[in-house]
C-alpha positions as CSV (number, residue, x, y, z in Angstrom):
1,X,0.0,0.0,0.0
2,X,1.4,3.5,-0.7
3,X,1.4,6.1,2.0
4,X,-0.3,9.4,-0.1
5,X,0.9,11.7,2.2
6,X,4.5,11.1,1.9
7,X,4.2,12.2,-2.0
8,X,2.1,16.0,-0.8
9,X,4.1,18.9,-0.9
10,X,6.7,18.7,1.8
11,X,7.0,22.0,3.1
12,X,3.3,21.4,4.3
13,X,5.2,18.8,7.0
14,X,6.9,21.9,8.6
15,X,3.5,24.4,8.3
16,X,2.4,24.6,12.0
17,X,-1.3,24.4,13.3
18,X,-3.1,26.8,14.5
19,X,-1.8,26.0,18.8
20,X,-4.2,29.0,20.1
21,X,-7.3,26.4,18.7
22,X,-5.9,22.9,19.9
23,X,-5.0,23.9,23.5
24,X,-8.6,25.8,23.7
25,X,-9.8,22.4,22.4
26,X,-7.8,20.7,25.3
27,X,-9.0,23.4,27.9
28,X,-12.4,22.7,27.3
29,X,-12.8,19.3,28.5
30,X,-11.7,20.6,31.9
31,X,-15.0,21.1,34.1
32,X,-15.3,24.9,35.3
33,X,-12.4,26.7,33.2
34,X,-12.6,29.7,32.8
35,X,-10.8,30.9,29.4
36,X,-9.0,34.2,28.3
37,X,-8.0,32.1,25.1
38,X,-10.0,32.5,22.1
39,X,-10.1,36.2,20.1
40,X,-14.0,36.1,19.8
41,X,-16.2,38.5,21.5
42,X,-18.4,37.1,23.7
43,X,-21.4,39.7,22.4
44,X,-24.0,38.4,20.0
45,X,-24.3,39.8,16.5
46,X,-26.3,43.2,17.0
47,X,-29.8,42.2,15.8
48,X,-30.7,44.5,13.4
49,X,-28.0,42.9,11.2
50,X,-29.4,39.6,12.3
51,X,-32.8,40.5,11.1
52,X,-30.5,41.8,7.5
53,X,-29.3,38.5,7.1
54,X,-32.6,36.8,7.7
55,X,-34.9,38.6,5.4
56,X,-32.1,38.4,2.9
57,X,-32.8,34.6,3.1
58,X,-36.4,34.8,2.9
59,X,-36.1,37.3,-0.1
60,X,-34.4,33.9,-2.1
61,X,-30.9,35.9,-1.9
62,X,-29.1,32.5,-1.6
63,X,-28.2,32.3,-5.6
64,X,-24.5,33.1,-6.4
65,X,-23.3,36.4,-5.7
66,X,-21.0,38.6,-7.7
67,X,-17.9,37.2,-7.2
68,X,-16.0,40.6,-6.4
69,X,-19.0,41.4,-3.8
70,X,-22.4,42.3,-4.1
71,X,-22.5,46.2,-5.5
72,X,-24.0,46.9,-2.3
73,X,-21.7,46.0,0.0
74,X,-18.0,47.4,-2.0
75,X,-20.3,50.7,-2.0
76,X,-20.8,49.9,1.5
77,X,-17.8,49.6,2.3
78,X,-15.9,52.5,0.1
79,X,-18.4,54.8,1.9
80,X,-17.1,53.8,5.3
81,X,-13.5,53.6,4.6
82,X,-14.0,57.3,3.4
83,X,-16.2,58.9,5.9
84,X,-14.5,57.1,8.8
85,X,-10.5,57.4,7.6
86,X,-10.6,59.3,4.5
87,X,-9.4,56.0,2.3
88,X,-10.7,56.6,-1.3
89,X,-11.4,53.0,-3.3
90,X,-13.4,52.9,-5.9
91,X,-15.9,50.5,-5.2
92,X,-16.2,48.5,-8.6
93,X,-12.3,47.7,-9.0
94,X,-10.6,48.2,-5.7
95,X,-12.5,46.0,-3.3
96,X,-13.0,42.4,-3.1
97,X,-15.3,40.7,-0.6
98,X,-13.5,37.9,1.4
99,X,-14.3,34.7,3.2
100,X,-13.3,36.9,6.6
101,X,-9.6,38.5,7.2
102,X,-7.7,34.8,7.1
103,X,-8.6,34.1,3.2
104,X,-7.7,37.7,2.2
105,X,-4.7,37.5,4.2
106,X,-4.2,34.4,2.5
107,X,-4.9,35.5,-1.0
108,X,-3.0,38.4,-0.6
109,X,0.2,36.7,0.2
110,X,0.0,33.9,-2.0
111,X,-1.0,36.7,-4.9
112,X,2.0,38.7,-4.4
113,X,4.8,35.8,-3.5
114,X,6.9,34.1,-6.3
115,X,9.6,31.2,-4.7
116,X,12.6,32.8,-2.8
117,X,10.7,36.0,-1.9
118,X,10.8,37.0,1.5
119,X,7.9,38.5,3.5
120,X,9.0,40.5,7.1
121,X,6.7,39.7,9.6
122,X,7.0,41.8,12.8
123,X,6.6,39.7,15.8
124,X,4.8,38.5,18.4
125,X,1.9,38.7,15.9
126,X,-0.9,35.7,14.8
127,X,0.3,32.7,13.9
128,X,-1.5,33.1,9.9
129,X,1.3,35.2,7.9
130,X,4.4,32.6,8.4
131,X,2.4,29.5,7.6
132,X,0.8,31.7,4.5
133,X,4.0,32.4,3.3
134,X,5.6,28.9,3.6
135,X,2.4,28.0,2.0
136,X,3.0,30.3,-1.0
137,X,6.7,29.0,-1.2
138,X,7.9,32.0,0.2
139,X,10.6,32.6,2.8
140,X,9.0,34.0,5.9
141,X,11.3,36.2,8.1
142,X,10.0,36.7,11.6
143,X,11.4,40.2,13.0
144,X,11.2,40.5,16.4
145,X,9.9,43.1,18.3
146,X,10.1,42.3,22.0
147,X,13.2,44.5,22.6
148,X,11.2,47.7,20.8
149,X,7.9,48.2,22.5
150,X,6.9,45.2,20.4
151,X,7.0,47.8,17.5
152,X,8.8,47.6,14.1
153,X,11.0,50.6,14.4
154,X,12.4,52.2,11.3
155,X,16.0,51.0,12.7
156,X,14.6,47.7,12.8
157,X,13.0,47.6,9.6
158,X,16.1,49.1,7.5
159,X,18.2,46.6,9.0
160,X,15.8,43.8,7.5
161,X,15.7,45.6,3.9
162,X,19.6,46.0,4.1
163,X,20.1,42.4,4.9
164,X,18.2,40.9,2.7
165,X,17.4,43.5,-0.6
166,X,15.5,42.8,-3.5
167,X,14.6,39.3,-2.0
168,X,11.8,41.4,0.3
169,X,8.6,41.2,-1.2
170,X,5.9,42.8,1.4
171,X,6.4,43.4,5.3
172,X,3.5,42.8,7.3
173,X,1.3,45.5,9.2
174,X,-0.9,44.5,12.1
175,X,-2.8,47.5,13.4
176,X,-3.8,47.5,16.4
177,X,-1.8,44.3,17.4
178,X,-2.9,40.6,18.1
179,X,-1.1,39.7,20.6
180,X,0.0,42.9,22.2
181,X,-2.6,45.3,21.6
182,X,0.1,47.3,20.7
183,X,-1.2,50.6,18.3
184,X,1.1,52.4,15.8
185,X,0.8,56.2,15.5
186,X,0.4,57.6,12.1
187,X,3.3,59.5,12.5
188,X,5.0,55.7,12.8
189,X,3.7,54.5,9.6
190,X,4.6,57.3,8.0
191,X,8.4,56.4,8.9
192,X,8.5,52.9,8.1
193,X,6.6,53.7,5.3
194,X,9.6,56.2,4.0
195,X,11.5,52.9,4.0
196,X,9.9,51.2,1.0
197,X,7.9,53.7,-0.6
198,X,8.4,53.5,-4.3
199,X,10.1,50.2,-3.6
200,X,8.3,47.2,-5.5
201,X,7.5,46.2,-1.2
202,X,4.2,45.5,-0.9
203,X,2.6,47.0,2.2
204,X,0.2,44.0,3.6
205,X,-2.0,45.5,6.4
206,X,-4.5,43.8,8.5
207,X,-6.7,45.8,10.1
208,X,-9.4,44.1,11.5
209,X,-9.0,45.4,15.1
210,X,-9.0,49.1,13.5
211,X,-12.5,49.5,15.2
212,X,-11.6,48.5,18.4
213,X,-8.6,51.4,18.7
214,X,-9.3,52.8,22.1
215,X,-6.6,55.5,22.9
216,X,-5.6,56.6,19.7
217,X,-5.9,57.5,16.4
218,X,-6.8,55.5,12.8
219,X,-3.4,55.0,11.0
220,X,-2.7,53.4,7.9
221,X,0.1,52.5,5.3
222,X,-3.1,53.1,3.2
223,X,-3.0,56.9,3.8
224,X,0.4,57.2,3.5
225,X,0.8,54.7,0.0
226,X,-1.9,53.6,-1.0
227,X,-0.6,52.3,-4.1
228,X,1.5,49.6,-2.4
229,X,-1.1,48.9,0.3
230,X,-3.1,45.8,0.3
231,X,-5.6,46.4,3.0
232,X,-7.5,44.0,4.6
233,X,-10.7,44.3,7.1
234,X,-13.7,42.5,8.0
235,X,-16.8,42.2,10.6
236,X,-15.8,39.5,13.4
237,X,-14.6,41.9,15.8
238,X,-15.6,45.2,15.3
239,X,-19.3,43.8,14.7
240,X,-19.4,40.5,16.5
241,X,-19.9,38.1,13.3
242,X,-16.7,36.0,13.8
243,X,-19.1,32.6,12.7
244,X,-20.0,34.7,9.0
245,X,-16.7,34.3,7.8
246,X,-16.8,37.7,5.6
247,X,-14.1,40.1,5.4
248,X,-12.5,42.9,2.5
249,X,-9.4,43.8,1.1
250,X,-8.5,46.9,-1.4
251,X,-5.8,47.8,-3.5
252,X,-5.3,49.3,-6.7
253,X,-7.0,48.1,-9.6
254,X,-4.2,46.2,-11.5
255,X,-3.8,44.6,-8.3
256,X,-7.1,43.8,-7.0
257,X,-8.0,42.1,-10.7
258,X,-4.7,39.6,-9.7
259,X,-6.3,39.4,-6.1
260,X,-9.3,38.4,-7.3
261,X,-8.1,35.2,-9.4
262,X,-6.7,33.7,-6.5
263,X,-9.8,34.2,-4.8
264,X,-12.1,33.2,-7.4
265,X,-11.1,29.8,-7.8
266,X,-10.2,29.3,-4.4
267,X,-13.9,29.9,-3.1
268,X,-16.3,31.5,-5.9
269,X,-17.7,33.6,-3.9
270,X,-19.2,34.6,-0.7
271,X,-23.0,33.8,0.5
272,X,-25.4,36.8,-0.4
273,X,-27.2,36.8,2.5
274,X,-23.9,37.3,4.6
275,X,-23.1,40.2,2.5
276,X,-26.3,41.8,2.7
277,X,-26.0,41.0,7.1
278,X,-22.3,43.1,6.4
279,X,-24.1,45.8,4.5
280,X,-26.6,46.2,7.7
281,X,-23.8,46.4,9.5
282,X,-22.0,49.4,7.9
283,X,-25.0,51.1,7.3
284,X,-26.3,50.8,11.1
285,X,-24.0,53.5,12.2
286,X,-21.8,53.1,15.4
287,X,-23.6,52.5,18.7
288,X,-23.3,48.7,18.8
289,X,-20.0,49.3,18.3
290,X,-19.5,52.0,20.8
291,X,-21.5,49.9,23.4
292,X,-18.9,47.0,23.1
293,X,-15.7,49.3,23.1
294,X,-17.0,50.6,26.2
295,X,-17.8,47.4,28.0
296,X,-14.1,46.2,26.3
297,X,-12.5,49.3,28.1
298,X,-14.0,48.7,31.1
299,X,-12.5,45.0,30.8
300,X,-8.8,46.3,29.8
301,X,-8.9,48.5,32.8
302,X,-9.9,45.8,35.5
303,X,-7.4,42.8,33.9
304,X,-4.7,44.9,33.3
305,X,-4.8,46.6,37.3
306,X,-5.0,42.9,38.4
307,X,-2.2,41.4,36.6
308,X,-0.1,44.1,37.4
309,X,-0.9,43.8,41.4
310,X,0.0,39.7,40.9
311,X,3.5,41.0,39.9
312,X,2.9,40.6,35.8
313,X,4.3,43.4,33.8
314,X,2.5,44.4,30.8
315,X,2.2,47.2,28.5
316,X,-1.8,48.7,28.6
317,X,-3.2,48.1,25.4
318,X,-4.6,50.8,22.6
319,X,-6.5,48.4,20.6
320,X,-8.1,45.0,19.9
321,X,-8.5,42.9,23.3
322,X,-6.0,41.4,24.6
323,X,-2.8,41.7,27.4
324,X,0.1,40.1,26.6
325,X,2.1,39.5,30.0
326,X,5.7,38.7,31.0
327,X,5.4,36.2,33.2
328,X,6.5,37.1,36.8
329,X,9.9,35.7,37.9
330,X,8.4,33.5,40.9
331,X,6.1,31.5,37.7
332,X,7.3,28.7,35.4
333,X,9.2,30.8,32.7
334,X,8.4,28.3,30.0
335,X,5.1,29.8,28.5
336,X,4.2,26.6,27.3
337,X,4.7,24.6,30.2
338,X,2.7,27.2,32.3
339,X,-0.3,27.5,30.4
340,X,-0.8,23.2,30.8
341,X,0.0,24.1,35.0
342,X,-2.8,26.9,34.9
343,X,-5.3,25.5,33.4
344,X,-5.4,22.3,35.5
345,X,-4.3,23.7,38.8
346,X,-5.8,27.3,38.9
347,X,-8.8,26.3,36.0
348,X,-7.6,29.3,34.5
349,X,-7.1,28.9,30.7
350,X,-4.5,31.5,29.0
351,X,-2.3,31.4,25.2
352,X,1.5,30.7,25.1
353,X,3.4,33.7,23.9
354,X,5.9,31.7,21.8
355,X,2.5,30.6,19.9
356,X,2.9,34.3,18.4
357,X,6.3,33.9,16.8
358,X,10.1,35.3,18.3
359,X,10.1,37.1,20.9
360,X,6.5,35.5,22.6
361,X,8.3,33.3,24.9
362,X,8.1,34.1,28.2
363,X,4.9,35.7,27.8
364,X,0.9,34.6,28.1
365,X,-1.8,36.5,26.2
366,X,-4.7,37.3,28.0
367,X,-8.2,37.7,26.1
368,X,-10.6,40.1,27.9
369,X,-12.8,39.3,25.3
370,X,-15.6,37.4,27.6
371,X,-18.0,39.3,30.5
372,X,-16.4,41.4,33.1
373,X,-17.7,38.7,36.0
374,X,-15.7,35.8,34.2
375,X,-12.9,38.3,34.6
376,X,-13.2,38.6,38.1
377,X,-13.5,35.5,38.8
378,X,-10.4,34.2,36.5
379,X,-8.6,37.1,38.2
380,X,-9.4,35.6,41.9
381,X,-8.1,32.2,40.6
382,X,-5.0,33.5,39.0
383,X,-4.0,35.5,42.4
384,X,-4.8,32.6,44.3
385,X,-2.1,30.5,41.9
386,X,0.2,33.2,42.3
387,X,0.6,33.9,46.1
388,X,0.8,29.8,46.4
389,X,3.7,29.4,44.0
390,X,5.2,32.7,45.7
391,X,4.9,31.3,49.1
392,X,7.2,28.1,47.1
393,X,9.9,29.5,46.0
């Protein structure tokens, strides 16, 4: 009998899975856990775009759609972009609707990556953009961050450029951070962005936490080049729809039409009854936002006083919702070791920072992204863990 597998493309032996999912999988077969794992908001999907999606459904709205998007929906969204951060795409041939963030992450990368090109990906970030790249047949470089307020500096970035030249094909942009909840500054982007502007470097920007920016200002490599920016965005966070799986990007033209074939015959299209839910969505203004960045606020504020009064140092966060904590010197200091101890001494479930890429280790992300008394209770358990294993050493 021959094995199959052995004669599959073999750099899909060395593409990791996704670790954040299987230990959540693992933590949930552990009776009363309480879990700061999982990115998904524990709010339901507002209901007037509930009600969108459903009368969408009974209107028959469950042909094909457009593959590029319903015209509804890229007008949608071209509106927004400009009346909320002055981004001009023309909605016929500078948008594409996504299956959510991941595929137009995905479709982005494996559009603009030909074999031997390298992509920079800051770090800590999600684990999608390395295994995308490998995936592509690129050469992933993970640039870490740790050392400069988990930031890509311009230093940091020209070093990268100089080292490797004409090899670098796009640097990756995650704004506001997953893990870190770490926020660039325009002024920021503006200097990296001196750094490859006019360069054939593309600019690949995920911004899906853009809506949940809490102390600062919207900032873009779109605003700055737009021409080299592929942007992407989407609903699960900002709008609580992570189970509709729909997202954007934009780009120029030229581009987008070389976007779109990779996404075309990857997945068609997208549902039109999810689209029409998305076009609610944009279209329903801001207060079911608002409400859940100010419960998400509140959340930041309480975690991040705790942890720091348990002896963890972290950096408050501007954006999306997480903490991502050294772990205190009196704790296991291998991440991965500690999150197995917490969860089945303290019931406290938490993500290894070396799941995020170099310079992760030694760190746990947090996700306030579940109700303010689950946090106080997690918080209770987690002090409790820490004054035992202080009283130990």
């Amino acid at each position: 009998m021959v094995e199959m597998s052995e004669h599959m493309r073999k750099i899909l032996n060395d593409v990791p899975t996704l670790k954040v999912f299987d230990f959540s999988q693992y933590v949930s077969k552990i009776p009363g856990i309480i879990k700061f794992t999982i990115g998904e908001p524990d709010f339901d999907t507002p209901e007037y775009i509930k009600k969108a999606g459903i009368e969408s459904i009974e209107n028959n709205r469950t042909h094909y759609a457009p593959q590029r998007g319903t015209v509804g929906l890229r007008q949608a969204i071209a509106d927004t972009l400009a009346n909320k951060y002055g981004l001009q795409y023309d909605p016929t041939t500078e948008i594409l609707v996504t299956n959510g963030v991941t595929e137009g992450i995905s479709v982005a990368i494996t559009a603009i990556t030909n074999p031997g090109d390298i992509i920079l990906v800051p770090t800590p970030t999600f684990s999608i953009y390395t295994p995308d790249v490998m995936i592509a047949g690129g050469t992933p470089v993970e640039v870490d961050t740790s050392k400069t307020g988990f930031k890509l500096t311009p230093a940091l970035l020209k070093h990268y450029l100089d080292k490797y030249g004409d090899r670098v094909k796009g640097v990756v942009f995650v704004n506001p951070s997953n893990p870190t909840g770490i926020a660039y500054t325009q002024a920021e982007m503006n200097e990296l962005a001196a750094l490859i502007k006019g360069k054939p470097i593309f600019a690949i920007c995920d911004e899906i936490y853009s809506e949940l920016n809490y102390d600062g200002e919207y900032s873009s490599m779109a605003k700055i080049m737009p021409d080299q920016t592929i942007l992407a965005n989407g609903f699960s966070k900002s709008y609580a729809m992570t189970g509709w799986r729909i997202g954007y990007l934009c780009a120029p033209a030229k581009v987008t039409d070389l976007l779109f074939k990779v996404h075309a015959f990857a997945v068609t299209d997208i549902a039109t009854f999810v689209q029409d839910a998305a076009e609610a969505a944009l279209k329903g203004g801001d207060e079911a936002t608002k409400e859940m960045d100010a419960q998400y606020i509140k959340r930041r504020d309480y975690m991040y006083k705790r942890l720091t009064e348990m002896g963890f140092e972290c950096s408050q966060p501007m954006g999306a919702f997480y903490i991502f904590a050294k772990i205190p010197p009196f704790l296991d200091q291998d991440d991965n070791k500690l999150i197995y101890q917490l969860a089945n001494e303290a019931k406290v479930a938490v993500t290894a920072g070396s799941n995020f890429g170099k310079g992760g280790e030694g760190y746990l992300r947090f996700s306030y992204a579940t109700s303010i008394e689950q946090i106080k209770a997690g918080m209770d358990r987690l002090a409790k863990f820490c004054k035992k294993e202080q009283n130990n050493v």
